[in-house]
C-alpha positions, 0 to 999 in steps of 0.5 A, a space after each residue: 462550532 469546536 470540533 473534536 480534533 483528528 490524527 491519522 497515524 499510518 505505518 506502512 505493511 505494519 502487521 497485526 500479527 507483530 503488533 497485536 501480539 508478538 511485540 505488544 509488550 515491547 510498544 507501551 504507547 500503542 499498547 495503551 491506546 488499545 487498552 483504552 480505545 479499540 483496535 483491530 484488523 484493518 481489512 485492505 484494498 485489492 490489491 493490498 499495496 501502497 498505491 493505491 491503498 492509502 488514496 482509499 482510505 483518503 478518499 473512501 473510493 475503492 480503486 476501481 472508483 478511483 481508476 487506480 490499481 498499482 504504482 503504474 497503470 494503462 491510460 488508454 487501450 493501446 499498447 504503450 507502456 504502463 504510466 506512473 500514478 501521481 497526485 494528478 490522478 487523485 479526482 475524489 475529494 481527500 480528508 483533508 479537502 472536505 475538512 477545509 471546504 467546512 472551514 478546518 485546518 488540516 496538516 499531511 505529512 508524508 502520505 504517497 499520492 500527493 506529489 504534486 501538492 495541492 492547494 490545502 488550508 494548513 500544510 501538506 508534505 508530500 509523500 512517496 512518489 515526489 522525485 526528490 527534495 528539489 521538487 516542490 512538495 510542500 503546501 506552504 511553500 515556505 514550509 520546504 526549506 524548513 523540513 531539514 531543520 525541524 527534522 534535525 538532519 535531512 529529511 528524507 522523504 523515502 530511502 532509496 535502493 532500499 532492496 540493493 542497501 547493506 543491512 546496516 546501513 539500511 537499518 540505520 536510515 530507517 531510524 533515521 528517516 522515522 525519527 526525523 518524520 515524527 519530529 517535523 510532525 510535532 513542529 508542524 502540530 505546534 506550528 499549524 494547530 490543525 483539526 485534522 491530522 494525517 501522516 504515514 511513515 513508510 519505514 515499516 514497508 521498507 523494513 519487512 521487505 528488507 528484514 522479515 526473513 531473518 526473524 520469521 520461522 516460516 520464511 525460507 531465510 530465517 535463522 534464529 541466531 543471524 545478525 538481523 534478527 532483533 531489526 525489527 523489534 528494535 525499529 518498532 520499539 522506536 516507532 512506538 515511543 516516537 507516537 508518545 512524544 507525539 501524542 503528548 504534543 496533542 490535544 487530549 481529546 484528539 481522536 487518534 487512529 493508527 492504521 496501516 494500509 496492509 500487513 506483510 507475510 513471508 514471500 516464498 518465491 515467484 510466479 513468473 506470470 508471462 512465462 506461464 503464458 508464454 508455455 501456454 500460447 497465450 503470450 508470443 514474442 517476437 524473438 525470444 530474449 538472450 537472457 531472463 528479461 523484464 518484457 516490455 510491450 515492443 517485445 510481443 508479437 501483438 497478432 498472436 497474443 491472447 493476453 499478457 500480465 504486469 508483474 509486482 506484489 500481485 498480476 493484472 492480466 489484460 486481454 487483447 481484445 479484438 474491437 479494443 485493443 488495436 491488434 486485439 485477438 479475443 473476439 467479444 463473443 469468445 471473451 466470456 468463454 476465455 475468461 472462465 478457462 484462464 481463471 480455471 488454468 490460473 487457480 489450478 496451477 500446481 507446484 513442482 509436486 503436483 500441490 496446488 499453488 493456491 492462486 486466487 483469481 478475481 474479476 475487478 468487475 466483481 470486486 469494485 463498485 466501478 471500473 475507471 478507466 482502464 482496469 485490469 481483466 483479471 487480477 491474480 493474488 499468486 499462491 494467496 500472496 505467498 509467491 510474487 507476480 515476476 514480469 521477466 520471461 526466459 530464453 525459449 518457450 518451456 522454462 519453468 515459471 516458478 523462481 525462487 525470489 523477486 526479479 526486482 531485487 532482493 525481497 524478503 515479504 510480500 502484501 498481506 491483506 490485514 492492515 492494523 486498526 488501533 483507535 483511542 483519544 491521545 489523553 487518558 480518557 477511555 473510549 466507550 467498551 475499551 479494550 475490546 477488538 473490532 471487528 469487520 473494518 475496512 481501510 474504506 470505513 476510515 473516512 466515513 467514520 472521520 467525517 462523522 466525528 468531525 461532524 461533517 456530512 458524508 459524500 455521496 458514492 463512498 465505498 466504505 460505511 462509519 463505525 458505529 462503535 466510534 459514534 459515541 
């Protein structure tokens, strides 16, 4: 039986905002796939970040399902330090595992969370997370050896220090890494001719934490004449005729959908969560540190300890649970009633004003259709995603808890949870109602609404439900 051939095109942060609106001239081919397909917000995952984000939309799974809610997560209830997520962690079937188990050949390139590669009927690059190009990443492994060739110079699977580089240079291997990813793709079309198509090109993500600022009135750093201003205009304008070259080397009927896995919004500042805590009396360490410094679980004094916080794009709060925790505190009995309080102090934290910070708190027990195996108790969207979660505590109890930038490096966005949607056939041919928004969709529809297409069945436990619009 034929298929109907697939391709998922991801940019990583890619805002509808720029994309819909502000420089929807400037990007010809996206544009024409939205007049002649449908396109959308793309609602994200919680938390909306890289990883867990796109293993979602891979999987249909929600995090909670999957048991992954960042970058780096608890393995057990003991104190020991977070660990860092990998393929290994991926149990749920991927696209591309459901298409070959019906006998379709799939090609993944660049997607994070699939370091180490798995076994794949086509081929597989692997994506961020992979240590370097002396790892084995590829699926054939023939393949490796290749990628620098096909790509014209060094593929690079991510950049590196993207928050310590010079602007310019930078900039410079954004393109690159772009150009060069887009070009393996077209080899690895000729070469595989898959049914299934997937990659993600990271250098969006890269680019909105390194260059927001400089072209957003609404960002603290913004300056209409500076240096940086046109960067990102520029880099998209190279993304979008990057897509044209590879949709002119697709079959016309491939159903392309371009997604990104969450958006981007100005970050104004930060929310130094285990400093709060520490003024609180939630949170005791057992000496205070001599300067600002990234608290690590040797530093708390555990039997005094009620709860502490990771930090990043967003919190987690863990609790230090009598009965779970090995020193825990928090009794069950008293666990309700805390919960409710911290939620209560966290959503009415106020500014150096007096003005709402706008924090939204969330249970992961309310917001997933499961918990696996060690969730976070509450996650916190700092001021609504416009402040970033500091890990960093101070020298004596009291400092203040808001500071003006990112304890990591320097920082220009955060993570919106409104990701891009745009789907149309590679050739001319309209989808039905062309033009027109969706509206609704989620990142957790993705895989629903490609299996239908391919005319696979459905798995059992998805999170997400197929578009009706793309059934016909």
């Amino acid at each position: 039986m034929s298929r109907r051939p697939l391709a998922v095109i991801g940019l990583d942060c890619a805002p509808p905002a720029l994309v819909f609106h502000r420089l929807r001239q400037g990007l010809p081919h996206l544009a024409g796939l939205m007049d002649r397909g449908r396109w959308g917000e793309l609602a994200s995952t919680i938390p909306p970040i890289t990883v867990p984000a796109w293993m979602c939309l891979a999987t249909g799974r929600d995090p909670g399902q999957l048991g992954l809610y960042g970058f780096r997560n608890r393995r057990d209830h003991s104190y020991a330090e977070l660990s860092l997520a990998s393929g290994r962690d991926i149990e749920s079937p991927t696209l591309w595992d459901l298409a070959g188990e019906a006998g379709l050949t799939s090609v993944v390139l660049g997607v994070p969370l699939t370091y180490p590669p798995r076994p794949i009927k086509g081929a597989l690059v692997a994506g961020p997370l992979t240590p370097d190009k002396s790892a084995d990443f590829t699926r054939p492994r023939a393949l490796k050896p290749l990628l620098d060739r096909w790509a014209e110079g060094d593929y690079l699977i991510d950049v590196k220090n993207f928050r310590q580089a010079p602007p310019a240079e930078l900039a410079a291997q954004l393109d690159d890494m772009a150009r060069r990813r887009f070009q393996v793709a077209q080899r690895l079309l000729k070469r595989f001719g898959p049914e299934v198509f997937m990659m993600v090109e990271m250098s969006p993500d890269r680019l909105h934490h390194a260059f927001w600022g400089y072209s957003d009135p609404d960002h603290p750093a913004y300056d209409p004449a500076g240096p940086w201003r046109g960067v990102i205009a520029e880099h998209y304008r190279q993304l979008d005729q990057h897509l044209g070259r590879l949709l002119a080397a697709m079959d016309p009927d491939t159903l392309v959908l371009v997604v990104s896995d969450h958006g981007a919004r100005p970050l104004k500042g930060g929310l130094a969560v285990n400093q709060w805590l520490i003024n609180q009396g939630l949170l005791r360490l057992k000496r205070p540190p001599a300067k600002p410094t990234a608290l690590t679980h040797d530093m708390i004094d555990w039997p005094r300890t009620r709860v502490w916080s990771t930090g990043g794009y967003y919190a987690r709060l863990f609790f230090n649970l009598a009965g779970r925790e090995p020193a825990g505190v928090i009794g069950p009995r008293e666990l309700d009633a805390f919960k409710a309080e911290l939620t209560a102090a966290l959503e009415q934290m106020t500014g150096p004003s007096g003005e709402p910070l706008g924090n939204q708190v969330l249970d992961p027990r309310d917001v997933y259709r499961r918990v696996r195996p060690v969730a976070p108790d509450l996650i916190l969207y700092p001021g609504g995603l416009d402040l970033r979660a500091v890990g960093q505590v101070w020298p004596g109890r009291g400092a203040d808890h808001l500071v003006p930038g990112n304890d990591t490096g320097a920082d220009h966005a955060n993570h919106d949870p409104r990701g891009i949607l745009i789907a149309g056939l590679a050739g001319d041919r309209p989808l039905a109602a062309a033009g027109q928004p969706v509206h609704g969709a989620s990142i957790l529809d993705l895989l629903p609404s490609a299996l239908q297409w391919l005319g696979l069945a459905a798995p059992a436990g998805l999170a997400g439900r197929a578009w009706d619009w793309l059934c016909t």
